[in-house]
C-alpha positions as CSV (number, residue, x, y, z in Angstrom):
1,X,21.2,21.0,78.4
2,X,19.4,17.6,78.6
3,X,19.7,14.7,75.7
4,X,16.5,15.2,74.7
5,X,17.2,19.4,74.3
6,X,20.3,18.9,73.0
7,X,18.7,16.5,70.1
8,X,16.0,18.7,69.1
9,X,18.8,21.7,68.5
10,X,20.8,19.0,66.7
11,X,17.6,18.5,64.2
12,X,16.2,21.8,63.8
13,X,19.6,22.5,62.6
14,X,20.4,19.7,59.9
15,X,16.7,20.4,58.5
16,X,17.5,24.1,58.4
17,X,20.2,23.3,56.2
18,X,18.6,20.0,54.5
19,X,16.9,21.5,51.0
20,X,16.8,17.9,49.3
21,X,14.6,16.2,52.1
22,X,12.6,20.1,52.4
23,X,12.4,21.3,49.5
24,X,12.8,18.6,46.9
25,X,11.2,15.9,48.8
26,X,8.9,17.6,50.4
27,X,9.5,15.9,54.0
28,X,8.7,17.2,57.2
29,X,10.8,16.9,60.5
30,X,8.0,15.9,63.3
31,X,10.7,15.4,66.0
32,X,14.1,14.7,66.9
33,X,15.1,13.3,70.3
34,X,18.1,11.0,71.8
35,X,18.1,8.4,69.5
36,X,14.8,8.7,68.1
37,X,13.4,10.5,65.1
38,X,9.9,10.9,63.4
39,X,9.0,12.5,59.8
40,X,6.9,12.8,57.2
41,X,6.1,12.8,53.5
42,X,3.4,13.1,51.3
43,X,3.1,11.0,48.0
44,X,2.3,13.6,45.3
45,X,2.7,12.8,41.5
46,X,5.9,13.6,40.7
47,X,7.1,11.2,43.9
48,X,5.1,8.0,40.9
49,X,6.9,5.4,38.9
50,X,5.8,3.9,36.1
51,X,3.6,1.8,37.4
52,X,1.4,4.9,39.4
53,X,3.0,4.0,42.9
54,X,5.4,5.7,45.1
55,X,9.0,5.0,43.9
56,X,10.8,3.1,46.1
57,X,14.0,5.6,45.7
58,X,11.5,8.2,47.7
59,X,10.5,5.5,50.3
60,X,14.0,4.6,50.9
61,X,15.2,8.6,51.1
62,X,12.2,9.0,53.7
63,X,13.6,6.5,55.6
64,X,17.3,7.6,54.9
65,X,16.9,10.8,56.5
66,X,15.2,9.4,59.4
67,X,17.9,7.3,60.1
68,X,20.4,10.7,59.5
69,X,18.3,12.5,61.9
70,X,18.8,9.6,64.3
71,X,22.0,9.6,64.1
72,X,23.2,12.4,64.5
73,X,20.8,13.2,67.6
74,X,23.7,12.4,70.4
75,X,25.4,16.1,68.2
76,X,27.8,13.5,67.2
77,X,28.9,14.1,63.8
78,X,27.3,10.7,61.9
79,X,27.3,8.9,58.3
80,X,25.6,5.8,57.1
81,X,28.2,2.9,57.1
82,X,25.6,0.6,55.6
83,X,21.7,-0.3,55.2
84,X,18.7,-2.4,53.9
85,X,15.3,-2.1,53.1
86,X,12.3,-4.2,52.5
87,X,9.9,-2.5,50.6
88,X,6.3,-4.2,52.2
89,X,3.3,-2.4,50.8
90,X,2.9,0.3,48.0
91,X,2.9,3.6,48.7
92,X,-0.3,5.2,46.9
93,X,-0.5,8.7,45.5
94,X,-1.8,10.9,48.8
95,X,-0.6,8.6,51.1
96,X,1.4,10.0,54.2
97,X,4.3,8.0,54.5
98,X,5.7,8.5,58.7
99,X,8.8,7.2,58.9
100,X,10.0,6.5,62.9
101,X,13.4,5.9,63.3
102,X,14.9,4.1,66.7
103,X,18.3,3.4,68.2
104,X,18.5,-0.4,68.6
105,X,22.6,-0.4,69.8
106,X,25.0,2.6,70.3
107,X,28.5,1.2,70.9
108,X,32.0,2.7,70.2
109,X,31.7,4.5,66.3
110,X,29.3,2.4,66.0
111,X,25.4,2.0,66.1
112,X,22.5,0.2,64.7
113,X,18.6,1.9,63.5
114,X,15.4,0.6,63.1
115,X,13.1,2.5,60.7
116,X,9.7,2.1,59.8
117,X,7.8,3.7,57.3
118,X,3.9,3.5,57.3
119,X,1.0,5.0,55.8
120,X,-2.0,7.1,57.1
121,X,-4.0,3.8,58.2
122,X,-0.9,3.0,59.9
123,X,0.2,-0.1,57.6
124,X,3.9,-0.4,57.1
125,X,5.1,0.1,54.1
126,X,8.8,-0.2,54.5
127,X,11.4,-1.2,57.2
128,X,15.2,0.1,56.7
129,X,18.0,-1.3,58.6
130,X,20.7,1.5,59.1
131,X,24.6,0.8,59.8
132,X,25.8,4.3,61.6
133,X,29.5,5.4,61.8
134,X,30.5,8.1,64.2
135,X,33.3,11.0,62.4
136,X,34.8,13.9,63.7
137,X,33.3,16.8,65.3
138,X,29.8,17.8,66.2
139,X,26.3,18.8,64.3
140,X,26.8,22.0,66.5
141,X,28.6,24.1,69.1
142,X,27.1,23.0,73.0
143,X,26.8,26.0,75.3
């Protein structure tokens, strides 16, 4: 099985089980390769603060489980060690928020992620820095 196979498995599997960025975020998995990950959210009301823009809790979750997906994509078993975010542009109610998430460094336990979130008119809204520690065993079983 190639990297690239092997990563998509790896995704389709931790989104199967991933009900908070599904079903209580509402965020879509576009693709998951070696390294790399794409998704997607839509700002919808209940995603507002109290000043009628996207809370920046939900940006930073978007771009959270990117970076998870990223991770995890070399079926190494993965957790944040550390990240940041600069929140660049508000996210507006109906907006879809893309979040693409890129290896930068993979070496040892360790490795570094780039992701950045933009909107529909492809203006970025966030970027998130991502730390990524390597555990034991495996997102799942290789044939």
């Amino acid at each position: 099985m190639g990297n690239n196979e092997l990563a998509t498995r790896v995704g389709q599997t931790m989104f199967a089980a991933d009900r908070a960025s599904r079903e209580t975020m509402g965020m879509e998995l576009l693709s998951c390769t070696a390294g790399r990950a794409v998704m997607r959210m839509t700002v919808r009301e209940l995603h507002l603060n109290g000043h009628q823009i996207c809370h920046g809790g939900f940006i930073f979750a978007l771009a959270d489980s990117t970076f998870a997906f990223a991770c995890n994509s070399h079926n190494q078993a993965t957790v944040a060690a550390g990240c940041s975010i600069e929140f660049l542009k508000p996210g507006q109610l109906g907006d879809v928020l893309t979040c693409e998430g890129v290896e930068q460094m993979l070496q040892g336990r360790h490795g570094i992620y780039d992701m950045k979130v933009s909107n529909q008119r492809g203006e970025i809204v966030a970027m998130f820095r991502g730390k990524s520690a390597a555990i034991q065993g495996k997102v799942i079983e290789e044939v």
